[in-house]
C-alpha positions in Angstrom: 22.8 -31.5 -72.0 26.0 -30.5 -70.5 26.3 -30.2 -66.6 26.6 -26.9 -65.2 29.2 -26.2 -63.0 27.7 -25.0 -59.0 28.0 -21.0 -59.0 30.3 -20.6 -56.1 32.4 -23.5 -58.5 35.8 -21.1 -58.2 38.0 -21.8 -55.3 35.8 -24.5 -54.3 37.7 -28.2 -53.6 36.7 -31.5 -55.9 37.3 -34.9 -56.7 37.5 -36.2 -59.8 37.7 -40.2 -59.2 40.1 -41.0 -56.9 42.2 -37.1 -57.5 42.0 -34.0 -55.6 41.8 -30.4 -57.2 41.4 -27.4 -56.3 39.0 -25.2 -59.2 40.8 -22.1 -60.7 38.8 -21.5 -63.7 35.1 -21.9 -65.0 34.4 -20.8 -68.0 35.2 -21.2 -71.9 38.0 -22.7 -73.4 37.5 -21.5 -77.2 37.3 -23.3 -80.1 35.6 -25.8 -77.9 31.9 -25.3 -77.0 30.5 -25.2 -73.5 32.1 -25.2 -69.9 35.4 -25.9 -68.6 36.6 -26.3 -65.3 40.3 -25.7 -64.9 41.8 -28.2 -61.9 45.2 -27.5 -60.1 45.8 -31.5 -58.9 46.9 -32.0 -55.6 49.3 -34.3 -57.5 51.2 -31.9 -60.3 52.2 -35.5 -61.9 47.9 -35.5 -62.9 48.2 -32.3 -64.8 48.7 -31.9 -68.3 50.0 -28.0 -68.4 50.6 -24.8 -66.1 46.5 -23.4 -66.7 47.5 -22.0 -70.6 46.0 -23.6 -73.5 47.1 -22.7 -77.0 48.7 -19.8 -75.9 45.8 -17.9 -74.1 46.3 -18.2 -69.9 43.2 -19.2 -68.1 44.7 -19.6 -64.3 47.6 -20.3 -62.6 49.5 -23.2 -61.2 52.2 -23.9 -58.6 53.7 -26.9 -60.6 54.6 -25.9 -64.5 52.0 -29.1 -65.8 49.7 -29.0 -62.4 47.0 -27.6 -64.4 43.6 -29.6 -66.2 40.7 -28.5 -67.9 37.9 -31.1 -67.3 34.0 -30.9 -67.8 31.8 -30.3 -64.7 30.1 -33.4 -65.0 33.3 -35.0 -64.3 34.2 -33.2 -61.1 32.4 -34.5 -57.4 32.0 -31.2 -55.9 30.9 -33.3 -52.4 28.3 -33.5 -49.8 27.1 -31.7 -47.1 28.0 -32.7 -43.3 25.1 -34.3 -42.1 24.6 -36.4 -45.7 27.9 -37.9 -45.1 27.0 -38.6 -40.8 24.6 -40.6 -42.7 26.1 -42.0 -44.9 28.9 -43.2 -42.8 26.5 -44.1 -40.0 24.4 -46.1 -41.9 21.6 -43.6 -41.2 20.5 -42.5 -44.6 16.9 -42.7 -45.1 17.2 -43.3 -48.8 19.4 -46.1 -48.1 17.7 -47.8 -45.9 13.7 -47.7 -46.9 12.6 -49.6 -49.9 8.7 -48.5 -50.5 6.6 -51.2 -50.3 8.2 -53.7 -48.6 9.2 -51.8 -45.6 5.7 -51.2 -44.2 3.7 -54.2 -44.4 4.1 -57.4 -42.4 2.3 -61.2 -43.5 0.2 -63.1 -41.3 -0.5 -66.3 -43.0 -2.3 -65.4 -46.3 -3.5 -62.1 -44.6 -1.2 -58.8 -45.4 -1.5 -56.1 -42.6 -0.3 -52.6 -43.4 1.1 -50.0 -41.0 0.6 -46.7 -41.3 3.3 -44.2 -40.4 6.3 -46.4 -40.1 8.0 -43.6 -42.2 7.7 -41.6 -39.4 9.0 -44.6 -36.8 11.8 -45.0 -39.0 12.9 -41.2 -39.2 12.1 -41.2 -35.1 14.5 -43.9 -34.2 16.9 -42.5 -36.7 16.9 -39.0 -34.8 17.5 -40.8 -31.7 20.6 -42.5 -32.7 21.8 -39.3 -34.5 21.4 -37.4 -31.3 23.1 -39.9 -29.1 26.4 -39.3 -31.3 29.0 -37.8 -29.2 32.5 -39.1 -31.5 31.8 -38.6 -35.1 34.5 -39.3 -37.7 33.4 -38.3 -41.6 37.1 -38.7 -42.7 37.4 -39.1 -46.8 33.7 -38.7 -46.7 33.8 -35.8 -49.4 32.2 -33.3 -47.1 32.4 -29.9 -49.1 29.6 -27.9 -46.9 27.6 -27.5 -43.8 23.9 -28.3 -45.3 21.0 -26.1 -44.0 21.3 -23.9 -41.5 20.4 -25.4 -38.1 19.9 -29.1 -39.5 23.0 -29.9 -37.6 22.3 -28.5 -33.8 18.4 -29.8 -34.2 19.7 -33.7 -35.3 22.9 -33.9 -33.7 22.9 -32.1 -30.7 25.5 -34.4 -28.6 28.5 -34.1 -30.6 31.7 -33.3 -28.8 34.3 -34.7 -30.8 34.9 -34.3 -34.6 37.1 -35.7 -37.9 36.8 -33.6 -40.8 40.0 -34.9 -41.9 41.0 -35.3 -46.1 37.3 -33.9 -47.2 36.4 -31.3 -50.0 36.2 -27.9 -47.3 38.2 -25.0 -49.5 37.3 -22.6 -46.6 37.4 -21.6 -42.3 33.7 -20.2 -43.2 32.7 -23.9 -43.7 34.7 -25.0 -40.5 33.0 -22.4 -38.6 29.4 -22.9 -40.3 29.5 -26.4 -39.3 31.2 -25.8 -35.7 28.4 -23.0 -34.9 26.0 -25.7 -34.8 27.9 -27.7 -32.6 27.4 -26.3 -29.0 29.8 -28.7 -26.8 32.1 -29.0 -29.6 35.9 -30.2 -28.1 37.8 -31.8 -30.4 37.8 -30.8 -34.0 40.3 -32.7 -36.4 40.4 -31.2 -40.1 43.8 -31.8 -41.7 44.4 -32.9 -44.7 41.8 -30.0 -46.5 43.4 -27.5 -48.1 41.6 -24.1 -47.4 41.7 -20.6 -47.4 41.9 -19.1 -44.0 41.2 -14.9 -43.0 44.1 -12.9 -44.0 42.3 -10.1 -41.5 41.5 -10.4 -37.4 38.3 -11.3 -37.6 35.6 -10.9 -34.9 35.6 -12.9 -32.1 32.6 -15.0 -31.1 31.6 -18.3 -29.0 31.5 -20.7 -32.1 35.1 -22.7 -30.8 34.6 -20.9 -27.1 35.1 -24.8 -25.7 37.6 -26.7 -28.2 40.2 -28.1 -26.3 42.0 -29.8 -29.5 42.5 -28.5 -32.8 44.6 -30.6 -35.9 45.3 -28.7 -38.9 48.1 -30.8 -40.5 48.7 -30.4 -43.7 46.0 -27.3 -44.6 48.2 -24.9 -45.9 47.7 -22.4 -42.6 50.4 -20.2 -42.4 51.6 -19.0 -38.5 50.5 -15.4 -39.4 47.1 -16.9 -40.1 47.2 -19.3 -36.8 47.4 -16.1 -34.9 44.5 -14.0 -36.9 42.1 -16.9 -35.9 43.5 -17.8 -32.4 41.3 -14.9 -30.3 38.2 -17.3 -31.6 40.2 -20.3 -29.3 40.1 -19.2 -25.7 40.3 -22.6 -24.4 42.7 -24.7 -26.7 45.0 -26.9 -25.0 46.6 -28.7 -28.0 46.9 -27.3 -31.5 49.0 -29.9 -34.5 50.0 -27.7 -37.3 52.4 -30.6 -39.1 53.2 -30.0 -42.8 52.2 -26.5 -43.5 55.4 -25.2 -44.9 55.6 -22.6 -41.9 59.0 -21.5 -42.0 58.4 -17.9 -39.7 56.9 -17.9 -36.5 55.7 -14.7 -34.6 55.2 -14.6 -30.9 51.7 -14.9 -29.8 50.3 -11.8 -27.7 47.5 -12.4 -25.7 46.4 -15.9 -27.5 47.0 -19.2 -27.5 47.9 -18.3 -23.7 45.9 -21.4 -23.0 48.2 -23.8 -24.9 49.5 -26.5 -23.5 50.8 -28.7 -26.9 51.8 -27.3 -29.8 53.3 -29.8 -32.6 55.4 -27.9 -35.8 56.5 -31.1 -37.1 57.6 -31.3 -40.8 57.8 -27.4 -41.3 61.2 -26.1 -42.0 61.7 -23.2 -39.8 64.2 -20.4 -40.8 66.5 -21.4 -37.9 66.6 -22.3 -34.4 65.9 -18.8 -33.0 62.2 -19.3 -34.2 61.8 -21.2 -31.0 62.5 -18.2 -28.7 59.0 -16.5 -30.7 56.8 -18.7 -28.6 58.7 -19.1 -25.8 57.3 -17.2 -23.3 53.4 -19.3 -23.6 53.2 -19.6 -20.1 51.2 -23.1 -19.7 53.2 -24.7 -23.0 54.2 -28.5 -21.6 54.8 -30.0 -25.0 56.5 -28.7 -27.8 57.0 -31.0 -30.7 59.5 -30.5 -33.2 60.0 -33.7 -35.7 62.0 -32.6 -38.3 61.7 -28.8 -38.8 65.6 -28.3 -39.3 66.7 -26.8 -36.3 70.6 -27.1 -36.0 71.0 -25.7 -32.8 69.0 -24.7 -29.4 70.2 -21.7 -27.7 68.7 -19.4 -24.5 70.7 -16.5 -24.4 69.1 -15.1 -21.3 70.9 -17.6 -19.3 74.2 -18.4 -18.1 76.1 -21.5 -17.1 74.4 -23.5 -14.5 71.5 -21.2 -14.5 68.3 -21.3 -15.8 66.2 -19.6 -18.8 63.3 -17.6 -18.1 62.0 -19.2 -21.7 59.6 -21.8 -21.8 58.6 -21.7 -17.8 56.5 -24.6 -18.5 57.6 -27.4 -20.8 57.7 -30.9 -19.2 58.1 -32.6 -23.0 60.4 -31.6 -26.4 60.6 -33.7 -29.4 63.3 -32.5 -31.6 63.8 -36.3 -33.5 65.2 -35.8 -37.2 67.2 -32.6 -37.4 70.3 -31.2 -37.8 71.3 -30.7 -34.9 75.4 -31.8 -34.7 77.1 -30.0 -31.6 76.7 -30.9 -28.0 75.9 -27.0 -26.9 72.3 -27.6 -27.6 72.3 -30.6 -25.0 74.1 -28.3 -23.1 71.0 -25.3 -23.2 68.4 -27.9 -23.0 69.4 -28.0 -18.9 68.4 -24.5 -18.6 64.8 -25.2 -19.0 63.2 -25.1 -15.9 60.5 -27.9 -16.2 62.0 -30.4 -18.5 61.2 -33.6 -18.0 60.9 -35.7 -21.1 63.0 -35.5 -24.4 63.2 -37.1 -27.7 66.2 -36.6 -30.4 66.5 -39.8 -32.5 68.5 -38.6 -35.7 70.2 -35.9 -35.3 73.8 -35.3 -37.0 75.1 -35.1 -33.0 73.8 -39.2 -32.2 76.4 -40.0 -34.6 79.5 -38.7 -32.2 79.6 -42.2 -30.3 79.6 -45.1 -31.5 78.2 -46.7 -28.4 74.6 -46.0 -27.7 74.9 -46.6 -24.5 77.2 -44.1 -24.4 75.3 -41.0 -25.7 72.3 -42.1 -23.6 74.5 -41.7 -20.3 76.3 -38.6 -21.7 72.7 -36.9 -22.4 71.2 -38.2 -18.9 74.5 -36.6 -17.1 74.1 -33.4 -19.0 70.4 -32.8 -18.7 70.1 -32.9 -14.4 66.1 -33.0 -14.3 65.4 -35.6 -17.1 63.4 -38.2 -16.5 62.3 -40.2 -20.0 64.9 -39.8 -22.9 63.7 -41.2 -26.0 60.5 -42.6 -24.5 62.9 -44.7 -22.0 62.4 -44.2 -18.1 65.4 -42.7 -16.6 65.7 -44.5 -13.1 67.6 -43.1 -10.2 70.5 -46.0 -10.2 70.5 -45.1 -14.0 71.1 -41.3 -13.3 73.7 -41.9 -10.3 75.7 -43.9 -12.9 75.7 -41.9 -15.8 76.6 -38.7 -13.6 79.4 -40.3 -12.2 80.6 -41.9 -14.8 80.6 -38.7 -16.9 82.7 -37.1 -13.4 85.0 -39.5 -14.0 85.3 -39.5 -17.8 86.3 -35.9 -18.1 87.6 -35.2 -14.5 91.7 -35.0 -16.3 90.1 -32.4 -18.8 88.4 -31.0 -15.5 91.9 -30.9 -13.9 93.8 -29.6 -17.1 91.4 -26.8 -17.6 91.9 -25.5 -13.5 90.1 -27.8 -11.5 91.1 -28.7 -8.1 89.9 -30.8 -5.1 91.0 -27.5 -3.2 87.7 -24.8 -3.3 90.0 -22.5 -3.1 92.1 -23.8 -5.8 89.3 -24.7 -8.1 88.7 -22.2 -11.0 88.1 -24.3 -13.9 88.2 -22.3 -17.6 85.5 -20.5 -19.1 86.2 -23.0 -22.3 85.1 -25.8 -19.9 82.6 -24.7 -18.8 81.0 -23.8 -21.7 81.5 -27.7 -22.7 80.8 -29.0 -19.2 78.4 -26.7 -17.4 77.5 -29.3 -15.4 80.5 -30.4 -14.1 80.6 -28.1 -11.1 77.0 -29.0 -9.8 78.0 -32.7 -10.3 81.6 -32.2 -8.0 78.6 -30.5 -5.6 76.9 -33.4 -5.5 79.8 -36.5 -5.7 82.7 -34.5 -4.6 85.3 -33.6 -6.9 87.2 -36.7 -8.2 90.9 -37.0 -7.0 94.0 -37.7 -9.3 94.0 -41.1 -7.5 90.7 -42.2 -8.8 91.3 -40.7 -12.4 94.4 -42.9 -13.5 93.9 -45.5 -15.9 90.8 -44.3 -17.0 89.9 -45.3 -20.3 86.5 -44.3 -22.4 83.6 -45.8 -22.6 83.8 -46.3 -26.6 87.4 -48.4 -26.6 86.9 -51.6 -27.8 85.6 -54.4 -25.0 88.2 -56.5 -24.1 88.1 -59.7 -21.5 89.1 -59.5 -17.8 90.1 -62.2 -16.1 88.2 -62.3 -12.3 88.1 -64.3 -9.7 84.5 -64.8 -7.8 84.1 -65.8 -4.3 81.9 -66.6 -1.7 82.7 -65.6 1.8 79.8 -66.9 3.3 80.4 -70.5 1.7 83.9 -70.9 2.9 84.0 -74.5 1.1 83.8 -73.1 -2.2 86.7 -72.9 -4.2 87.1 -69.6 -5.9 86.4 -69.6 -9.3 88.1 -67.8 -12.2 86.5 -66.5 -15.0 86.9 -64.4 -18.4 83.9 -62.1 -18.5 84.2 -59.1 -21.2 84.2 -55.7 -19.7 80.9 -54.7 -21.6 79.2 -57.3 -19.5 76.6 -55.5 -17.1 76.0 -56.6 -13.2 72.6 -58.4 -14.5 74.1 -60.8 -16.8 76.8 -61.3 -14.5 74.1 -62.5 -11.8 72.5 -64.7 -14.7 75.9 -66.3 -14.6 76.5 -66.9 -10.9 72.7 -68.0 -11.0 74.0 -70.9 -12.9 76.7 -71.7 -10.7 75.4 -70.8 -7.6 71.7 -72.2 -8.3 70.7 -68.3 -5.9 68.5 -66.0 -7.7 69.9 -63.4 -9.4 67.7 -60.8 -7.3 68.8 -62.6 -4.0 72.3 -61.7 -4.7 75.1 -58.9 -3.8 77.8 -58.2 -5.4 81.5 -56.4 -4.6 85.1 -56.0 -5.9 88.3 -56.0 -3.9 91.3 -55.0 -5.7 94.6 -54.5 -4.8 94.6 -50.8 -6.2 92.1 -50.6 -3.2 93.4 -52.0 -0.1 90.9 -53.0 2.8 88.3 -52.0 0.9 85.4 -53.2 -1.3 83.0 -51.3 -3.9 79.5 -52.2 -4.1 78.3 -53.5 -7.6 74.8 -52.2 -7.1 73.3 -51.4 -10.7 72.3 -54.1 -12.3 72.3 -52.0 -15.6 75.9 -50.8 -15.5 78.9 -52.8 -17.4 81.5 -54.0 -15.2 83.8 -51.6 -17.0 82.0 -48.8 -15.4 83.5 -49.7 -11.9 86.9 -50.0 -13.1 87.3 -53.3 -12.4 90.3 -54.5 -13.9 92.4 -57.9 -14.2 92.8 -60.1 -11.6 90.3 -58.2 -9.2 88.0 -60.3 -6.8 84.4 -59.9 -7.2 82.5 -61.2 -4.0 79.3 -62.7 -4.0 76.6 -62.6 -1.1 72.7 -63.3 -0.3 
């Protein structure tokens, strides 16, 4: 006899060995006798056609050979939640007894039964069911909640779940499971793909204490994040990666709770989408891993000001974009609170050849940053790239109207727009004189050698010593080096220049991270070495 295919069968999510599929059809496929399912593979390269057979159309697919028919029999239509706790858990009563065995005990030649062990056995197996507080049922094949209650009256202590890559085709199973969940935090269910409401629908306490919510790769759309948001008064971190959400829509009066939101991997329309959810007023991280964003723009703000936008984000990822022209560095130093940025792979990293390079030129243009690229800015770090990047394009400074004079200074609107921090930077250094500027070569020419001669005033018997050391060569390894002549720890030591550009007077070395090309020390300059 032919299985029969579960009545709610349509719509509903399956496996069928190792496959997922969502069903489209059940019914008749004539001339053949009985019932058909018809399967739209999560991997169109399973399918055989586009839902038509022999002409006639029995459903519909995205891919043109997406579609299958297969017999019910064939399709694992899943478990419910608390089968699969067991399961995975190694709780399942089935599993575990094996009649007959289980409840007697030897003594000798003598063979004492107890009665009731069942009932031990499903006793200690309540316990440990109620004492679980992190529960992951990931690729567990969980399709449904099970009876109603079973949940809240076995498993009362749950707080944090993974419902991740199961078998739930709907938000009415998320929420049937999560009503029985009073404490319920952390709630992890990507990787299901699943209808969600297309209308508001009413608000209750079922998710009235989730803090974190994952729906990465489920389809949601952002018109659909916001229908279900009023039933998330608390959420602190919602992931939405891989949902092919290319519109966003600003959020009134939800998610005002929100303090991470990841986008990752959806290609928004453009870079404007950003200013839609802007104005969350707790939002500290905003993720945005390739969503192909080629610029980042806050009109509302002017040079050297800052944008009312985003009033509270400490953290931005926007690694693997498109994002090619300096201006969005430029914006990214009106946001009030920023602290922490990523952008790995972007058309823009490309620029400078140098690494080193771009990381100072970022650091100088973004004043409150603290960790690019996961890296701890320091404060000797910051001081050098600011004044290295005063000195780098202090003659453009000059040639566009800048002066040493206040009076004097009125540098164009051109670069300003390039350089908006320029002026705060001449605030803060003083504005660099012709004197200091001449000779100044980038960063990105090719290292060449100097030739320098060390000394040691305190050691008057020493010789001076003259060495080629390349340009590239930062104040750390140059300490390595004296450590070897000198036998002094490299900590122990300070180092200066005298040169004759700079008569009677000696510049400190004093980051151990800079190259010796960033003090403009040039050929035949003196570098003196104390402890």
């Amino acid at each position: 006899m032919a299985a029969r295919a579960p009545s709610d069968a349509l719509g509903r999510r399956v496996l069928c060995g190792a496959e997922r599929a969502t069903v489209r059809y059940v019914g008749g496929v004539p001339p053949t006798a009985g019932i058909w399912l018809g399967v739209e593979w999560d991997d169109p390269q399973r399918g055989k056609h586009d839902g038509t057979y022999e002409g006639t159309q029995y459903f519909k697919c995205r891919h043109p050979r997406g579609g299958s028919f297969i017999r019910p029999n064939k399709a694992n239509f899943g478990v419910d939640f608390l089968t699969a706790i067991k399961d995975r858990y190694g709780l399942n009563v089935e599993q575990d007894v094996q009649h007959g065995t289980e409840d007697t005990l030897v003594f000798g030649k003598k063979t004492v039964e107890f009665v009731g062990m069942d009932s031990i056995a499903e006793q200690q197996r309540q316990v440990q069911l109620n004492q679980l507080v992190d529960i992951s049922v990931r690729e567990c094949a969980v399709s449904h909640a099970g009876q109603k209650e079973e949940i809240s009256r076995t498993c009362a202590n749950i707080r944090h779940i993974n419902l991740s890559k199961n078998l739930i085709s709907s938000w009415e199973t998320v929420t049937a499971i999560a009503s029985q969940v009073q404490n319920l935090e952390t709630l992890n269910i990507s990787e299901n793909k699943m209808k969600f409401p297309s209308t508001l629908t009413s608000v209750s306490s079922v998710f009235s204490k989730l803090r974190i919510l994952a729906l990465n790769q489920t389809e949601i759309t952002w018109t659909e994040v916001l229908l279900c948001a009023p039933g998330w008064p608390a959420l602190e971190e919602l992931y939405l990666t891989s949902n092919n959400i290319t519109v966003l829509e600003r959020p009134d009066n939800v998610l005002q709770t929100l303090k991470l939101l990841d986008l990752s991997d959806n290609q928004l329309l453009d870079g404007n989408q950003m200013h839609l959810i802007a104005h969350l007023p707790r939002l500290e991280q905003l993720i945005l891993r390739n969503t192909g964003i080629s610029s980042i723009h806050f009109p509302d703000a002017g040079f050297g000001c800052k944008t009312k936008m985003f009033p509270s984000l400490k953290g931005l990822a926007i690694n693997d974009n498109k994002i090619s022209q300096w201006s969005s560095i430029n914006e990214l130093d009106k946001l009030p609170s920023l602290r922490s940025l990523q952008c790995h792979n972007n058309p823009l990293m490309d620029t400078e050849k140098n690494p080193e390079t771009l990381r100072q030129l970022i650091i100088a243009k973004i004043g409150q940053l603290e960790i690019l690229n996961k890296s701890e800015i320091l404060p000797a770090e910051r001081r050098g790239a600011e004044l290295d990047y005063r000195k780098i394009f202090g003659n453009d400074w000059l040639a566009a109207g800048g002066n040493c004079n206040p009076e004097k200074n009125k540098p164009s609107e051109e670069f300003l727009a390039a350089h908006p921090r320029y002026p705060s930077l001449c605030l803060k250094y003083g504005a660099p004189e012709e004197g200091e500027l001449k000779g100044r070569q980038p960063l990105t020419l090719k290292n060449q050698l100097l030739t320098l001669t060390i000394k040691c005033p305190e050691r008057p018997e020493q010789k001076p010593v003259e060495k080629k050391l390349p340009e590239s060569m930062t104040i750390q390894r140059v300490k390595g080096l004296l450590y070897r002549l000198l036998k002094i720890p490299g900590s122990e030591l300070k180092l200066s220049y005298e040169s004759s550009k700079l008569e009677g007077k000696e510049v400190e070395l004093d980051n151990d991270l800079k190259p010796l090309q960033f003090y403009s020390i040039e050929n035949g300059d003196c570098v003196l070495v104390r402890w």
